[in-house]
N, C-alpha and C positions, 0 to 999 in steps of 0.2 A: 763740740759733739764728736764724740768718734763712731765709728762704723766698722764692723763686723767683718764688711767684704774690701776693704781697704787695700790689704795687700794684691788679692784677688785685680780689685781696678785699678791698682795701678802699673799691672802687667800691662792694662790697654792705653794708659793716659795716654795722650801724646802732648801734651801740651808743655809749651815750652818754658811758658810765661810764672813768675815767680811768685808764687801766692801757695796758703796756706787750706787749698782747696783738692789737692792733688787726691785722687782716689776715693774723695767724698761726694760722688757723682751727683747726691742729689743737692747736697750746699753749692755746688758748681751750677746744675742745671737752674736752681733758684736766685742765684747772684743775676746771671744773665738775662735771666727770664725778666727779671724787676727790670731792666735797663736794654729788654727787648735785641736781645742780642742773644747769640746759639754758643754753646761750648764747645773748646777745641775740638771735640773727637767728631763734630762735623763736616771740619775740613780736612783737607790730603794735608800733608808736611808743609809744600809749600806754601802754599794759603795759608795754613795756620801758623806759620813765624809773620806774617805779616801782623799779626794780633788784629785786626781788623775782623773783630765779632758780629762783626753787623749783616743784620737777614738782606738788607740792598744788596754786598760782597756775596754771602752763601749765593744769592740768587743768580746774580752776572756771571757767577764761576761755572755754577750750574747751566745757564742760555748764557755764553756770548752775544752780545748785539750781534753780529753780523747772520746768525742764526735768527735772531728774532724779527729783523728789520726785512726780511726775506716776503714776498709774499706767497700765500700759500700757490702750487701746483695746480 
């Protein structure tokens, strides 16, 4: 399937990982969505070489424990 605005997103991919998804944002958001997992351009650089797509990772990176284990004030 191609896409229109391809060159367009792939100004923003950032994604590192080697697949044939690059700039078809919605065949990417639908890969991962089956397999519950987020696409690269939700994580910073670092987080996203790890390839670790999984919403556990987005989540931890977003709260560290040692924020969440805290009790409230």
């Amino acid at each position: 399937m191609d896409c229109e605005r391809r060159e367009t997103n792939l100004e923003h991919c950032n994604c590192t990982y080697s697949c044939d998804k690059h700039g078809r944002c919605c065949e990417c958001v639908h890969y991962h969505r089956e397999r519950m997992e987020l696409p690269a351009c939700y994580f910073d650089a670092a987080s996203e070489r790890t390839w670790d797509r999984s919403i556990t990772y987005f989540m931890a990176r977003l709260f560290p424990r040692s924020k969440r284990d805290k009790p409230p004030a």
